[in-house]
C-alpha positions as CSV (number, residue, x, y, z in Angstrom):
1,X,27.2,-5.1,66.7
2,X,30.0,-6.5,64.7
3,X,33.6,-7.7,66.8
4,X,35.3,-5.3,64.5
5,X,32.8,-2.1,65.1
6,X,33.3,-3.6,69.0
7,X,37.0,-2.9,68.4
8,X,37.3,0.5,66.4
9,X,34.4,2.1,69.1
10,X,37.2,1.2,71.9
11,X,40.0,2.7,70.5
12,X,37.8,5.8,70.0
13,X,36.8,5.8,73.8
14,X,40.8,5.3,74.6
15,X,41.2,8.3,72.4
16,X,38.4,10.3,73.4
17,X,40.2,14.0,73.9
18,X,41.7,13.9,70.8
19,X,41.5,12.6,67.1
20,X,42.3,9.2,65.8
21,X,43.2,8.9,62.1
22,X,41.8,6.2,59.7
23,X,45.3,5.1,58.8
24,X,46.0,4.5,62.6
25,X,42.5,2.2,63.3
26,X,43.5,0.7,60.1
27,X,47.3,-0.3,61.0
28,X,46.0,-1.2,64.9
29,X,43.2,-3.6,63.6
30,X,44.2,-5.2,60.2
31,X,41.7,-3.9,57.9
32,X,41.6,-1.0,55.4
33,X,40.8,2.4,55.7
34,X,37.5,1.8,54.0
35,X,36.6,-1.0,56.3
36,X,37.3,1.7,59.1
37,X,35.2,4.2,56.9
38,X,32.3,1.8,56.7
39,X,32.6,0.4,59.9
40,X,32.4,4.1,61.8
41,X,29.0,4.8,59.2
42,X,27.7,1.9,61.2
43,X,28.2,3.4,65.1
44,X,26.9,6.6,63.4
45,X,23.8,4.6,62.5
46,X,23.6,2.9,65.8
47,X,23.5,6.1,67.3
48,X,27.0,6.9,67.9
49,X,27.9,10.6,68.0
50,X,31.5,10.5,65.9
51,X,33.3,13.6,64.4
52,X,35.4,12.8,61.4
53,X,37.9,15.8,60.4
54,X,40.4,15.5,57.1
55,X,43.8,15.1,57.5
56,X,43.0,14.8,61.5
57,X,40.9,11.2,61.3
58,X,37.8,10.3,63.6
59,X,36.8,11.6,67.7
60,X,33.9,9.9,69.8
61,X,31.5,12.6,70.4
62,X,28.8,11.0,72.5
63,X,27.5,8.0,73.0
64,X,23.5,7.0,72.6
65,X,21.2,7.0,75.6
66,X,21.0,3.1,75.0
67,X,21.5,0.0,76.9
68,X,23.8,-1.5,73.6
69,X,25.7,-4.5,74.7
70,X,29.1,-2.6,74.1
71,X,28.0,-0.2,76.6
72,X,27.2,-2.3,79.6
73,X,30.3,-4.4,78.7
74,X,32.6,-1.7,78.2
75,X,35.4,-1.8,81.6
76,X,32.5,-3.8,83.1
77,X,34.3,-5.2,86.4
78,X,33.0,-8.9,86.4
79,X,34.0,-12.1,86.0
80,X,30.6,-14.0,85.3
81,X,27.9,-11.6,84.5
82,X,27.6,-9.9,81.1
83,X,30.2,-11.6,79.5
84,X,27.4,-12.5,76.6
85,X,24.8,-9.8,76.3
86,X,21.5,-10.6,74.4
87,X,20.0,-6.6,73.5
88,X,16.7,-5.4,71.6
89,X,15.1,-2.6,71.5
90,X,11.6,-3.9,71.9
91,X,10.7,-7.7,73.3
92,X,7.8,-9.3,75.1
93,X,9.3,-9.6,78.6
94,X,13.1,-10.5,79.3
95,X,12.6,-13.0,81.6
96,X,10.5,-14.9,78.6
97,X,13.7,-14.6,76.4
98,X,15.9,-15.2,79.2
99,X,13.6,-18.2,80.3
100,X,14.2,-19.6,76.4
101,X,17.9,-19.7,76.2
102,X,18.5,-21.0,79.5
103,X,16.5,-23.9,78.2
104,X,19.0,-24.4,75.2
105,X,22.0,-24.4,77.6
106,X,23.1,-20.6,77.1
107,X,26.1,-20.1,79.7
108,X,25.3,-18.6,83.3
109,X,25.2,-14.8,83.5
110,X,24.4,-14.7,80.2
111,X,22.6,-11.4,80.3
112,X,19.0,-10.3,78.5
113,X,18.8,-6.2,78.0
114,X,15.6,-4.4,76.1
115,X,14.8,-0.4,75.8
116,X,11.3,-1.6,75.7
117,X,8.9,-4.6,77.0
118,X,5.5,-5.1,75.4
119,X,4.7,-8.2,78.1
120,X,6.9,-7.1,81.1
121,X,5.4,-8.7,84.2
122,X,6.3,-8.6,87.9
123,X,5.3,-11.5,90.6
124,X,1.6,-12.5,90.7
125,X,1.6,-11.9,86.5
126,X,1.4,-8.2,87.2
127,X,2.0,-5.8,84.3
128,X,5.2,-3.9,84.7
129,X,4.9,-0.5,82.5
130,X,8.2,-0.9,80.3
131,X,8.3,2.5,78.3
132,X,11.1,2.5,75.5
133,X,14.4,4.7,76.4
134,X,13.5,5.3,80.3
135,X,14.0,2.0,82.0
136,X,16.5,-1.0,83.1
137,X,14.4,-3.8,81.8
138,X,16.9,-7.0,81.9
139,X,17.5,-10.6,83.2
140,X,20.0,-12.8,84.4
141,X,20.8,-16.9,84.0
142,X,21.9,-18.2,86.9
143,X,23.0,-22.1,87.7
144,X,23.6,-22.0,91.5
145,X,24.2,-25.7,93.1
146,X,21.5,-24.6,95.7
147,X,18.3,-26.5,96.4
148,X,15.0,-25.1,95.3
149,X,14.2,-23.9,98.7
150,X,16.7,-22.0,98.8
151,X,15.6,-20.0,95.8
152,X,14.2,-17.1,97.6
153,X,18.0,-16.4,98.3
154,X,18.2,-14.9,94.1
155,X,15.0,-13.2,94.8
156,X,16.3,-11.4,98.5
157,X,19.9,-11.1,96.7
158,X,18.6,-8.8,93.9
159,X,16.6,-6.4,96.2
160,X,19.8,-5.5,98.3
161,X,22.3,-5.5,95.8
162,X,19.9,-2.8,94.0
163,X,18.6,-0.5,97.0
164,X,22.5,-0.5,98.1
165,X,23.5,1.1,94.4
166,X,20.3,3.7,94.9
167,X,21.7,4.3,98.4
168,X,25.5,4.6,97.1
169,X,25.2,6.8,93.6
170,X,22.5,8.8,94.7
171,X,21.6,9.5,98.4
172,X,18.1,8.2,98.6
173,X,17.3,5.7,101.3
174,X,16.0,3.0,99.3
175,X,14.3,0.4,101.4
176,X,13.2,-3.4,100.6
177,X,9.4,-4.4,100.8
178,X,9.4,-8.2,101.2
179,X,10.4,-10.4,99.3
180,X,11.1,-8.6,96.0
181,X,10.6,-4.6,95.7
182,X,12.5,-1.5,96.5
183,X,11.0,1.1,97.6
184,X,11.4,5.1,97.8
185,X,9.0,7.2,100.9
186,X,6.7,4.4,100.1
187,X,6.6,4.6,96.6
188,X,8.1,1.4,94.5
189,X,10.8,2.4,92.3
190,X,11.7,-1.5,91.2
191,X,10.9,-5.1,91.5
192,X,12.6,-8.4,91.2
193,X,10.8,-11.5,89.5
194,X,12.7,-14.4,89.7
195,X,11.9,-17.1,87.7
196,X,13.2,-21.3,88.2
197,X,13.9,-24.3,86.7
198,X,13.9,-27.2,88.9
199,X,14.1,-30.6,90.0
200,X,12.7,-32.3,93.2
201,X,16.0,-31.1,95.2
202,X,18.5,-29.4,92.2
203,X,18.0,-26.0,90.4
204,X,18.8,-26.4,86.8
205,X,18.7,-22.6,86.2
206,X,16.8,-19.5,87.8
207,X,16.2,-16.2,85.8
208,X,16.9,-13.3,88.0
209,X,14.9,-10.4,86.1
210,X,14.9,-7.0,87.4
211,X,12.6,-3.8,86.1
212,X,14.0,-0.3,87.6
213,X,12.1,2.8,87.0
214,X,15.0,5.5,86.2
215,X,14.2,8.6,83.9
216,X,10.6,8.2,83.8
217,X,8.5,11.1,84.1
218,X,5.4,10.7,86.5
219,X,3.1,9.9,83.1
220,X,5.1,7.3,82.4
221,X,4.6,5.0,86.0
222,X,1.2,4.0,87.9
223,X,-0.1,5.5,91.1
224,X,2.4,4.5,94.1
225,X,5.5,4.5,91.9
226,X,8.6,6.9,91.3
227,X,12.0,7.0,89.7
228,X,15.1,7.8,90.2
229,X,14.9,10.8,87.9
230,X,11.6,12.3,89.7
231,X,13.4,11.7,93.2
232,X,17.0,13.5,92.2
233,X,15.3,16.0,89.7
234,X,17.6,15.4,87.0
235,X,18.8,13.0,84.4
236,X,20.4,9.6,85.2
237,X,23.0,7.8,83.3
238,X,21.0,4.6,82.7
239,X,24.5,2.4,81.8
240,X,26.7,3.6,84.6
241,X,23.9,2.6,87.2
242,X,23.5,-0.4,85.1
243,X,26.7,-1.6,85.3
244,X,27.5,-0.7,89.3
245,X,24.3,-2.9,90.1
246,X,25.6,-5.7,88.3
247,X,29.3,-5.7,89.9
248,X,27.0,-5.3,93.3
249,X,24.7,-8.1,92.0
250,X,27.9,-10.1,91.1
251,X,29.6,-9.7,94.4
252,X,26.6,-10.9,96.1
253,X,26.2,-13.9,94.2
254,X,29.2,-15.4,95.1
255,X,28.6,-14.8,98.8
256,X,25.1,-16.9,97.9
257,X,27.4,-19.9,96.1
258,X,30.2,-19.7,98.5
259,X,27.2,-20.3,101.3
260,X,27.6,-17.2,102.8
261,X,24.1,-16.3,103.0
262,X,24.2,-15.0,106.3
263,X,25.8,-11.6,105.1
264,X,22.8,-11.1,102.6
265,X,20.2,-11.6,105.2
266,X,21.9,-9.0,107.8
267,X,22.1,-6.2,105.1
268,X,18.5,-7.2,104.0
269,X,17.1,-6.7,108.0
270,X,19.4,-3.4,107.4
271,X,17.0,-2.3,104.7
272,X,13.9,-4.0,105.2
273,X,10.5,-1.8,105.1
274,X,8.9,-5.1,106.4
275,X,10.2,-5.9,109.8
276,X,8.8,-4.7,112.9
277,X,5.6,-4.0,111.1
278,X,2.1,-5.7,111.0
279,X,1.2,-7.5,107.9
280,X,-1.5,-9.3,105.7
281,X,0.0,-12.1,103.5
282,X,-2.5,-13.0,100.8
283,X,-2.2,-16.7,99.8
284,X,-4.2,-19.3,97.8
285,X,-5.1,-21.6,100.6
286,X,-5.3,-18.7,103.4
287,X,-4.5,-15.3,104.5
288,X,-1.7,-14.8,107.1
289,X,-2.3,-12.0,109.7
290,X,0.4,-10.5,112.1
291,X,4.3,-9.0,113.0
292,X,6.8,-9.3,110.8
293,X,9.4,-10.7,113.1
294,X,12.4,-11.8,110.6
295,X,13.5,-13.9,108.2
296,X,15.1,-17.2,107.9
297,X,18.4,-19.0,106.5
298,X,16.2,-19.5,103.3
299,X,14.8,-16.0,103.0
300,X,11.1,-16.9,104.4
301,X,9.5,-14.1,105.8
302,X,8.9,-15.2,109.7
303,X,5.6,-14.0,110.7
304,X,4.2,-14.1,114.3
305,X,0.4,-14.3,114.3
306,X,-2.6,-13.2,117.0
307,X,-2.7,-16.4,118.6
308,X,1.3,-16.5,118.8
309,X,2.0,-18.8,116.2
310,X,5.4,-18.8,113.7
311,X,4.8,-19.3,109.8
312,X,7.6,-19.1,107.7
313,X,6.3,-17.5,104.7
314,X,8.1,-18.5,101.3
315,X,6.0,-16.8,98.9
316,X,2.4,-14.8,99.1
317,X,1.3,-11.1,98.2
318,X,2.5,-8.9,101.6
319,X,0.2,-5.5,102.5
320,X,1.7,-3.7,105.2
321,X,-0.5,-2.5,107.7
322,X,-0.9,1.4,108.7
């Protein structure tokens, strides 16, 4: 959307309970009343509900049921994330775009939105159903100073700061499978697929990328998922969770570059679904029986096997035993 149609659609959401004439946009921004007219046919086209009256000028109506970049941004409370917002309505997977532009030096917390995802993807290149108009399908550049081992860190990071948001705006005790979904009475509701750029001991960028199920219908997700729409029985504005799990995402990142992990990792064991039970990690080399015991300063899962034995688990495919 154009800085200028950015600008006239605030002063309408200032103005909202009452009229705003043409004369007055025009006099506030510097451009004519034609520019306003044409301007405001533009938001109308994008979706924008706007009432104009004679002799009483223009009102915001409604807005779309759209992740728009002027919508996530607008009294957005951060200072790093979403300050540039990339949006489509349909794209392969966001993490692939995301994944692109990092490569070309786009700034951190540069943000990646889409209504829809053709390709979206989840760990272990597993399709994510992306349905257009339903879902939060988005991703984050990152450039922490942190080694790659401590990667896992993003990955634990996201899961919190989104089952705390579930927990806060709607009442539903939102729990955290290891390392990277949330989950809802044992049904997945989102997952985190964190993506990195590295050298031998520097990160040069990791893609944080985050797929929520929120007002999709039970046709619309695969066996052993939900949404936030099934579980409260109604409607959910899709921006206004959007933009509380970003401030939460936010504050949690600076705890992780201000080497305060220590706080993630006690409201993670708060909100693991993992610990205390017995698991099956599935890995390449071998398969990794026993008790989930905790997990480290990194974000490995620390597994306790038959024979009594520690692993610390970085990545691998977790079942959780009945």
């Amino acid at each position: 959307m154009q800085v200028m149609e950015t600008k006239i659609l605030n002063l309408l959401k200032e103005n909202s309970d009452s009229f705003l004439s043409g004369e007055e946009i025009s006099r506030q921004l510097y451009v004519s009343r034609t520019a306003v007219w044409k301007h405001i046919q533009h938001l109308k086209d994008a979706g924008y509900e706007i009432i104009a009256q004679p002799h009483l000028g223009y009102r915001l109506q409604a807005v779309p049921d759209k992740m728009l970049p002027d919508e996530i941004g607008y009294n957005l409370n951060t200072k790093i994330f979403a300050k540039k917002i990339i949006s489509f309505s349909s794209t392969t997977s966001t993490n692939d775009v995301a994944y692109k532009l990092a490569e070309q030096g786009q700034d951190e917390g540069a943000l990646v939105v889409a209504e829809e995802q053709s390709r979206g993807r989840g760990r272990m290149e597993r399709k994510w159903l992306s349905p257009p108009g339903v879902g939060i399908y988005a991703s984050l550049i990152l450039r922490p100073k942190i080694t790659p081992i401590e990667a896992g860190k993003i990955t634990l990071m996201g899961a919190v700061s989104i089952a705390k948001i579930i927990r806060k705006l709607y009442g539903i005790t939102a729990l955290i499978k290891w390392p990277n979904d949330v989950f809802i009475e044992n049904e997945k509701i989102c997952g985190i697929l964190t993506e990195m750029n590295a050298e031998q001991d520097l990160i040069k960028f990791v893609i944080l990328g985050m797929g929520v199920n929120v007002n999709n219908d039970a046709a619309q997700i695969p066996p052993g998922a939900t949404s936030l729409k099934i579980q409260t029985g109604r409607q959910i504005n899709r921006i206004e969770f959007f933009q509380n799990v970003l401030e939460e995402l936010e504050a949690h990142y600076v705890k992780i570059i201000q080497r305060e992990f220590d706080f993630i990792i006690d409201e993670w064991r708060n909100l693991s679904l993992t610990l205390g039970r017995r698991v099956k990690i599935k890995r390449e080399s071998k398969n990794i029986e026993g008790q989930a015991m905790d997990i480290d300063e990194n974000g490995a899962l620390i597994i306790r096997d038959d024979f009594g034995f520690s692993h610390h688990i970085l990545s691998g495919d977790v079942q959780i035993e009945r």
